[in-house]
C-alpha positions as a printed NumPy array, in Angstrom:
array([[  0.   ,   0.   ,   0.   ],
       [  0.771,   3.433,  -0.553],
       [  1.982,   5.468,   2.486],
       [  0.169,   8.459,   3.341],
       [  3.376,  10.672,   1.69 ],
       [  3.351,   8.6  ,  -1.489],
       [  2.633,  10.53 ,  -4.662],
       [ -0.765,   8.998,  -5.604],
       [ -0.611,   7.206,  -8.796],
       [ -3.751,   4.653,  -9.61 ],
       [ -6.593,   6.167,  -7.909],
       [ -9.342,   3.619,  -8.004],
       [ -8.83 ,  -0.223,  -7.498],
       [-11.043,  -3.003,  -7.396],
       [ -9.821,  -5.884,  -4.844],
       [-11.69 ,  -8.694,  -2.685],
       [-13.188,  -7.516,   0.159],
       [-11.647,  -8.123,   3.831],
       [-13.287,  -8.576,   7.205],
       [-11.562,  -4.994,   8.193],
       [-14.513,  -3.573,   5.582],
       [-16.94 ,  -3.736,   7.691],
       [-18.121,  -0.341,   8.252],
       [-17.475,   0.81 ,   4.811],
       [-19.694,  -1.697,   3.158],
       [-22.364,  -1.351,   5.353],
       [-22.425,   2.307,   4.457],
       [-22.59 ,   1.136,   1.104],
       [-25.362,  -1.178,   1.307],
       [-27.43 ,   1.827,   2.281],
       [-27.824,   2.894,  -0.825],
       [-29.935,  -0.069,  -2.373],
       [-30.198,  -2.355,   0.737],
       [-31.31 ,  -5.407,  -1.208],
       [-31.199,  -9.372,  -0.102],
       [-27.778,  -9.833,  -1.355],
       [-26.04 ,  -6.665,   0.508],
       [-28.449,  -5.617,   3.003],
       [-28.105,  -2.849,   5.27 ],
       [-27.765,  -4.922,   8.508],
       [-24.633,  -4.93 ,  10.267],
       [-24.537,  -8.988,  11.222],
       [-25.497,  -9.621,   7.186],
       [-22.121,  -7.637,   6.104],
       [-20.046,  -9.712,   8.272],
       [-21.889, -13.076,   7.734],
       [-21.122, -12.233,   4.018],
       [-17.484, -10.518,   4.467],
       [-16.629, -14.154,   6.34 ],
       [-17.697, -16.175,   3.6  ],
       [-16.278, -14.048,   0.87 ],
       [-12.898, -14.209,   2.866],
       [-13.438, -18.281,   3.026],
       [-14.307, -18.41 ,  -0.68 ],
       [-10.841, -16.467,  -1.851],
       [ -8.692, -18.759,   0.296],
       [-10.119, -21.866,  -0.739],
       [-11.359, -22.756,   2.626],
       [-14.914, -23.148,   1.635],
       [-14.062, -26.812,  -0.644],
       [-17.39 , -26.601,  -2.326],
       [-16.853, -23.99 ,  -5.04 ],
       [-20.46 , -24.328,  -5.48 ],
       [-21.244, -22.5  ,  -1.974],
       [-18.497, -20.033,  -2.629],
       [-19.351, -16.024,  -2.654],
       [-16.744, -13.859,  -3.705],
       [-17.199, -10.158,  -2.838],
       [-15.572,  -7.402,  -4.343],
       [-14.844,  -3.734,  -3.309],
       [-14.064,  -1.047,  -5.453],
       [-11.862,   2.254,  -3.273],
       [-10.641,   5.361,  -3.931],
       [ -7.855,   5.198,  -3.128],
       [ -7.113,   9.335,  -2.772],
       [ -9.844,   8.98 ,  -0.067],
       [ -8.881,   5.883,   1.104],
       [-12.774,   5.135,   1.059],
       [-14.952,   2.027,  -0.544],
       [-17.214,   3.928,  -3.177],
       [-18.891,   0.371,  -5.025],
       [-19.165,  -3.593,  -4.415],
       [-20.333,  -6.561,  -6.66 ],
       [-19.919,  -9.943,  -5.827],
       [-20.437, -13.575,  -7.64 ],
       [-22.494, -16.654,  -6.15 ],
       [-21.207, -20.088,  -6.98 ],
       [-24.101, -21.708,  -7.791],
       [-27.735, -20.334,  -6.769],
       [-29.62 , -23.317,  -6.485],
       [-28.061, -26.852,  -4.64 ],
       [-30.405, -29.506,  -2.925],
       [-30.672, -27.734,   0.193],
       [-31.193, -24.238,  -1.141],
       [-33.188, -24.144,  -4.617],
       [-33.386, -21.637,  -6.974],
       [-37.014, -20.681,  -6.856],
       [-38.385, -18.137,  -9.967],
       [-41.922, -17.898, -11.56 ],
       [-41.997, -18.962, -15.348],
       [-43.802, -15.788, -16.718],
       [-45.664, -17.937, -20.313],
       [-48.07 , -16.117, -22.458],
       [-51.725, -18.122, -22.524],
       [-53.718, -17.045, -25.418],
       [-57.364, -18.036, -25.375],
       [-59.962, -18.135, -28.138],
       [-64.161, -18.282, -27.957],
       [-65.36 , -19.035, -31.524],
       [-68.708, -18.35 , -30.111],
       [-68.492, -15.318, -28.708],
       [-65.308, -14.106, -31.459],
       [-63.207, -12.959, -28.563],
       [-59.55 , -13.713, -27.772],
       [-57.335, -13.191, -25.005],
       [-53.47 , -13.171, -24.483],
       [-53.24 , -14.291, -20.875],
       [-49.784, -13.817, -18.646],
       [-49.474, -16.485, -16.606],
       [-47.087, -17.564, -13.431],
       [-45.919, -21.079, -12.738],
       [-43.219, -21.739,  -9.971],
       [-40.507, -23.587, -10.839],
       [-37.366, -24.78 ,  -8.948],
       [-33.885, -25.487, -10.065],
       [-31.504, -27.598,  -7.465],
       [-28.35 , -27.477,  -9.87 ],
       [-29.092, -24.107, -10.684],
       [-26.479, -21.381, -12.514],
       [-23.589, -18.973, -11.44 ],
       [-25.324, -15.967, -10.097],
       [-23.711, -12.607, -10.629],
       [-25.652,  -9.746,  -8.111],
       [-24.748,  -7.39 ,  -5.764],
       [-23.971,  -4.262,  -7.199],
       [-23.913,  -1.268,  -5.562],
       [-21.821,   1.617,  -6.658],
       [-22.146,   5.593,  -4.212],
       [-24.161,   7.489,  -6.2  ],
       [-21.828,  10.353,  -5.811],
       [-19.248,   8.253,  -8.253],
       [-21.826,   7.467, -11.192],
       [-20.662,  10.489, -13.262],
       [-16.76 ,  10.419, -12.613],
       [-14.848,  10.196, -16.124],
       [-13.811,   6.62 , -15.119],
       [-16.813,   4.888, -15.554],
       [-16.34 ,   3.276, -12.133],
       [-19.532,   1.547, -12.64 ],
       [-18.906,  -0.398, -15.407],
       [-15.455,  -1.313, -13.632],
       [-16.714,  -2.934, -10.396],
       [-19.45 ,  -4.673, -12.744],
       [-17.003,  -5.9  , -15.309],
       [-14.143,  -7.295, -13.232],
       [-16.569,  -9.798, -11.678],
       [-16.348, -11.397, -15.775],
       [-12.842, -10.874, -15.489],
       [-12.62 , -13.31 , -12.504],
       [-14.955, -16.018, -13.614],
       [-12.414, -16.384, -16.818],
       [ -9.346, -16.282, -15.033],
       [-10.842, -19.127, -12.71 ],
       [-13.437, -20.781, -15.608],
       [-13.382, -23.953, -13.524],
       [-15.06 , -22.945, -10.651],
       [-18.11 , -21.181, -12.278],
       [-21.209, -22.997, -13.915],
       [-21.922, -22.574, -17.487],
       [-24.539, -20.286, -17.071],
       [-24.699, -16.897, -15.57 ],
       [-27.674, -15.449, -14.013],
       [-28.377, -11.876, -12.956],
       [-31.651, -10.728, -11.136],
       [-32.578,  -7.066, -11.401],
       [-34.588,  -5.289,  -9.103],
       [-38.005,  -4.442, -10.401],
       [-40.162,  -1.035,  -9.668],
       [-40.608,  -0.84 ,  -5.907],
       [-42.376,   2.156,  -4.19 ],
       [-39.679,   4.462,  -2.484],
       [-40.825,   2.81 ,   1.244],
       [-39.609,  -0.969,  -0.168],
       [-43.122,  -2.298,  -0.594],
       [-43.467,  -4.956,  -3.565],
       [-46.968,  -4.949,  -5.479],
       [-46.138,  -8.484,  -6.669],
       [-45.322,  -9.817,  -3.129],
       [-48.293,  -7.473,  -2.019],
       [-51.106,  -9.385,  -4.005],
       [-49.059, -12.887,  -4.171],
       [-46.529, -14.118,  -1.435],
       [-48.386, -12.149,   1.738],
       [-50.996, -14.097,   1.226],
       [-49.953, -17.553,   0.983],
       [-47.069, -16.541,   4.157],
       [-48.079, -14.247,   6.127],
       [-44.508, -12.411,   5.617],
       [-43.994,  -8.26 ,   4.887],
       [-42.04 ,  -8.473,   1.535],
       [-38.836,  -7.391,   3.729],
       [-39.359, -10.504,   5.994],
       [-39.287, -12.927,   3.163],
       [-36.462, -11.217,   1.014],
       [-34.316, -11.581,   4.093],
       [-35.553, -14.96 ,   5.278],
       [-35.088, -16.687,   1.628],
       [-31.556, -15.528,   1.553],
       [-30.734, -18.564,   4.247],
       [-33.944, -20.79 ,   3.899],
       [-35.991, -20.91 ,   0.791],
       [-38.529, -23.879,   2.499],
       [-41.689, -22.15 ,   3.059],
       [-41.798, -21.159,  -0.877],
       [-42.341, -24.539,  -1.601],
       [-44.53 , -25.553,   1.767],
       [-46.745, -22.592,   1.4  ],
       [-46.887, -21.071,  -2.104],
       [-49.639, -22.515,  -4.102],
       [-49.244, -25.537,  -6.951],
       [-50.23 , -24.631, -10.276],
       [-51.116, -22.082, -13.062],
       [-51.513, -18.08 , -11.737],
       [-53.417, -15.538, -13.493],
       [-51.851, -12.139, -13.432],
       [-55.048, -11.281, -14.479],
       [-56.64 , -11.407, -11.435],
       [-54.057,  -9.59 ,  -9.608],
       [-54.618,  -5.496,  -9.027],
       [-53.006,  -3.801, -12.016],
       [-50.092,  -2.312,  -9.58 ],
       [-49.084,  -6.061,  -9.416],
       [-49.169,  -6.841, -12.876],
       [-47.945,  -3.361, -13.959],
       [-44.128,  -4.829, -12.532],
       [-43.861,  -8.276, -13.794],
       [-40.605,  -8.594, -15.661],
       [-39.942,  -4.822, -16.215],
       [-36.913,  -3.147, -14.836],
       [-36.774,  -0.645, -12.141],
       [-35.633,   3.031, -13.158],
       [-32.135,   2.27 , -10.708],
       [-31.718,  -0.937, -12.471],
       [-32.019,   0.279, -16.028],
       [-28.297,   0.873, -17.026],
       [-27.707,  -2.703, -15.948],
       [-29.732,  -3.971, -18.52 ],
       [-28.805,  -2.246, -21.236],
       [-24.736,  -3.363, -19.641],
       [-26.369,  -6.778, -19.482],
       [-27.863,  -7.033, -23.217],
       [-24.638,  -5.451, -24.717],
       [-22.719,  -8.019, -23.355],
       [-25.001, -11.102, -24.416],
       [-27.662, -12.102, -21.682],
       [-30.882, -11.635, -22.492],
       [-34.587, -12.52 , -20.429],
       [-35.361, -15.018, -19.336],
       [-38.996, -15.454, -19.452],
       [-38.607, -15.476, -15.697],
       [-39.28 , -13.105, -12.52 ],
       [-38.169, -12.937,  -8.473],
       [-41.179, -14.55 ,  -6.688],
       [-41.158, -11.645,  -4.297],
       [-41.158,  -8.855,  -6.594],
       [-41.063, -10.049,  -9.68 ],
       [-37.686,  -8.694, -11.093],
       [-36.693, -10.043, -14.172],
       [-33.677, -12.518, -14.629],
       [-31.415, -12.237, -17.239],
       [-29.184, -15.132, -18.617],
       [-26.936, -16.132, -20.841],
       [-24.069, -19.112, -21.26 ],
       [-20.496, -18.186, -19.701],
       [-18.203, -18.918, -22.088],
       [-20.402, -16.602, -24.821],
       [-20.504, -13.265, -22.561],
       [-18.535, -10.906, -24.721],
       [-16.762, -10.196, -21.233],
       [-15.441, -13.943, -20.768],
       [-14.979, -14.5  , -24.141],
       [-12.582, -10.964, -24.396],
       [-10.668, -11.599, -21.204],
       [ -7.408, -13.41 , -21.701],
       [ -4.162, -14.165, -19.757],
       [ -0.518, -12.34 , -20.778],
       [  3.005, -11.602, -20.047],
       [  4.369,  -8.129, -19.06 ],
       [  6.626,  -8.106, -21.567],
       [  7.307,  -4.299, -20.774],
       [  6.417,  -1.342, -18.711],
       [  5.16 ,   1.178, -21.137],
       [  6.733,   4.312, -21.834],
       [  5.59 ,   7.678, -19.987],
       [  4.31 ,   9.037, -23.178],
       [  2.954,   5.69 , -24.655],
       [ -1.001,   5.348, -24.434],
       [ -3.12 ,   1.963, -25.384],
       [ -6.517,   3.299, -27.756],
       [ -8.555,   1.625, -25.288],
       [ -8.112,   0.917, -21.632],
       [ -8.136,  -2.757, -20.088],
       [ -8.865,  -4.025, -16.67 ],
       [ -5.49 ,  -5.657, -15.505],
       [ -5.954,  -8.433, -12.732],
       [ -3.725, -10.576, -10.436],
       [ -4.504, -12.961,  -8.197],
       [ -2.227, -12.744,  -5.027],
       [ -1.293, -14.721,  -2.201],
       [ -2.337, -13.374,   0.963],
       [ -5.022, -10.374,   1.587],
       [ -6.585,  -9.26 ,  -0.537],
       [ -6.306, -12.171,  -2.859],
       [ -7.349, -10.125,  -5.578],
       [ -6.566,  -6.915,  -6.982],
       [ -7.391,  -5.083, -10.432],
       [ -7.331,  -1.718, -11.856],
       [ -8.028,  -0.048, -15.233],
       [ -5.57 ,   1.275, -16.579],
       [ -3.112,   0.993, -20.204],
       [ -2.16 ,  -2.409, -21.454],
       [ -0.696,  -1.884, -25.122],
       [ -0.909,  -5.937, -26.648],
       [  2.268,  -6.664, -28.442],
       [  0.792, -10.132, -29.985],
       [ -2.067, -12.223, -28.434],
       [ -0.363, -13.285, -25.205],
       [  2.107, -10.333, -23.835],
       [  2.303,  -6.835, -24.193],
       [  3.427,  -3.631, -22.107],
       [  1.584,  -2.659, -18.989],
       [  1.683,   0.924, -17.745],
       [  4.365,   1.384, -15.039],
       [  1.852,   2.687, -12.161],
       [ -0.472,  -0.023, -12.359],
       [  2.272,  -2.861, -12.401],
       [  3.928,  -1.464,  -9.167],
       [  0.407,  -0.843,  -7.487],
       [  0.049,  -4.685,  -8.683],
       [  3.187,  -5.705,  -7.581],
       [  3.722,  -6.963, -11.248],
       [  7.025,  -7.116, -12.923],
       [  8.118,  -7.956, -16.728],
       [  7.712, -11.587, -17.155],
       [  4.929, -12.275, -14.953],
       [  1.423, -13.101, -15.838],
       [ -2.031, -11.034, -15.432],
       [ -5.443, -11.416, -17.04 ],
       [ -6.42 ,  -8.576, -19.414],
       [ -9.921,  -7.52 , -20.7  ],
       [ -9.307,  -4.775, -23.13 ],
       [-12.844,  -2.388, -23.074],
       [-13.4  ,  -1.407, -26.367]])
C-alpha cells in the first residue's frame, strides 16, 4: 500500500473484500439495501466471512463459494462500489425458486373474442447457474470520467475467466423491479403475503438462508396475473428506473430474459451461457513483456488483474495495457507497481473497447 506521503498514482482499485470492511460496506449497502447486501450490520459480516473463506479456498465446495468485491478510492482511502459472484444459486438444500412468466392465449369461436393471458408457474432449479448480483456503486461516483460503474461490474467477468473452472456454465443476474420508495413490492403485495403471512422485507431476508416455506406454502399450479390489481401486474418482468443501465450493460454483453421473474417482486432474470458473454470470451491471460513508456497510451483501456497470495487475494485496476501479440504486451508502469507486477509475470487482461 501506498503510504500516506506517497505521490498517488492509480486512484481507483477493485480488490476482494476483507473482514476490516466492515463499516465501509455497510455504508454502502445503504444505498440499495437489497437481499444480497443488506443494510444490517450482522449480514455484512456473515457475508465478508464467507467471501474471505471463498478467496482462500477454505470453503471446498466452489459451489457454496461467494466472492465479494470492493471497489476504493484510493485518494480517499474510502470504498465507493461492491459486486460480488455466487457459486451456484440453487443446490439440494437451497433451490433456486423463480416464476416462469408464459403467455396463454385463449380463443371463444362463439363469442369471437380472444385473449393473451400472462401467466405464473413456480418452478425450482436444485443445480441451478452462477449468479452474478450485488452491485452497488455511491451514487456520488456514477458520473466520474472513469466509468467506475462499469469497472466494479465488469471485473466480476474478469474473474470467472481467469478461474473458468469454478463457475457454472450459465450466468444469471436478477434485477430489481419497480418498488415504491418505502420498499413495498406490489407483486409480493397481491401474491406471497398471502400464501405466508410475511412483509415483503421478511421474506427477502428470510429466503436468503432458507428458501422452504416457498415450496410448503406457495400454491401448486397455473396463476393468473389477471386477477391480480393492475399495480401487481404493472411490474412483472420490467426493470426498475435504478436498475435500467444494468440492462442495457447486461444485453450489450449477451444475456438476455429469461422469461422469468423474483417470486417476491417479480424482477426479471437475465441469462446467458459463460463462455459466450462478450466479457469472458474478451478476457485473456498475458506476459508483461514491458512497462510502457511515460508518453505511450493503449486506444482503449483494459482491466489488468492478479490474483495474489495473501489479503486481498485479488486486486485489479483499469488502466493501459498496449498488446504486443495475443499473449504479452506492455503494462503501464503505475499499475504494475500498485500490482506488484514485474516484466515476465502473468495477469489477465480484458481490453474495453
Amino acid at each position: 500500500m501506498l503510504s500516506p506521503s506517497s505521490p498517488l498514482m492509480i486512484r481507483y482499485e477493485v480488490r476482494g473484500a476483507l473482514l476490516s470492511d466492515e463499516d465501509q460496506l455497510l455504508a454502502v449497502a445503504q444505498h440499495l439495501d437489497t437481499v444480497n447486501l443488506p443494510d444490517d450490520r450482522d449480514e455484512i459480516r456473515e457475508i465478508l466471512e464467507h467471501a474471505k473463506n471463498s478467496f482462500t479456498g477454505a470453503i471446498k465446495d466452489p459451489r457454496r463459494r461467494q466472492y465479494v468485491f470492493v471497489l476504493v478510492d484510493a485518494e480517499k482511502s474510502a470504498i465507493v462500489g461492491t459486486s460480488m459472484i455466487i457459486g451456484q444459486l440453487g443446490r439440494r438444500d437451497a433451490p433456486y425458486i423463480y416464476l416462469d412468466v408464459i403467455q396463454e392465449e385463449r380463443y371463444s369461436a362463439t363469442l369471437d373474442k380472444h385473449f393473451n393471458h400472462t401467466t405464473l408457474n413456480v418452478g425450482y432449479s436444485y443445480n441451478g447457474p452462477t449468479e452474478i448480483g450485488g452491485l452497488v456503486l455511491d451514487p456520488s461516483y456514477r458520473r466520474v470520467p472513469e466509468k467506475l460503474g462499469l469497472f466494479i461490474s465488469y471485473v466480476r467477468f474478469l474473474y470467472i475467466k481467469a478461474h473458468r473452472d469454478l463457475f457454472r456454465d450459465e450466468i444469471l443476474a436478477e434485477l430489481l423491479p419497480p418498488l415504491e420508495p418505502d420498499g413495498t413490492s406490489h407483486l409480493w403485495d397481491a401474491v406471497g403475503r398471502h400464501f405466508t403471512g410475511l412483509s415483503y422485507a421478511e421474506a427477502d431476508l428470510l429466503s436468503k438462508k432458507n428458501k422452504e416455506f416457498i415450496r410448503g406454502l406457495f400454491p401448486e399450479g397455473t396463476i393468473y396475473a389477471s386477477l391480480l390489481p393492475q399495480t401487481a401486474q404493472d411490474v412483472i418482468g420490467k426493470v426498475g428506473s435504478q436498475t435500467k443501465g444494468v440492462e442495457k450493460m447486461l444485453r450489450r454483453i449477451g444475456f438476455r430474459y429469461a422469461e422469468r421473474v423474483d417470486p417476491f417482486d417479480g424482477g426479471p432474470h437475465f441469462v446467458a451461457p459463460t463462455d459466450e458473454i462478450t466479457l469472458v470470451h474478451g478476457t485473456h491471460k498475458a506476459k508483461v513483456a514491458r512497462l510502457l513508456a511515460k508518453k505511450e497510451h493503449a486506444r482503449h483501456r483494459s482491466l489488468v488483474g492478479v490474483d495474489v497470495a495473501a489479503e486481498p487475494y485479488f486486486r485489479a485496476v483499469l488502466t493501459d495495457f498496449v498488446a504486443d501479440d495475443g499473449e504479452s504486451g506492455g503494462l503501464n508502469p503505475d499499475a504494475a507497481e500498485h500490482l506488484g507486477l514485474k516484466v515476465g509475470d502473468d495477469a489477465w487482461v480484458l481490453t474495453l473497447t
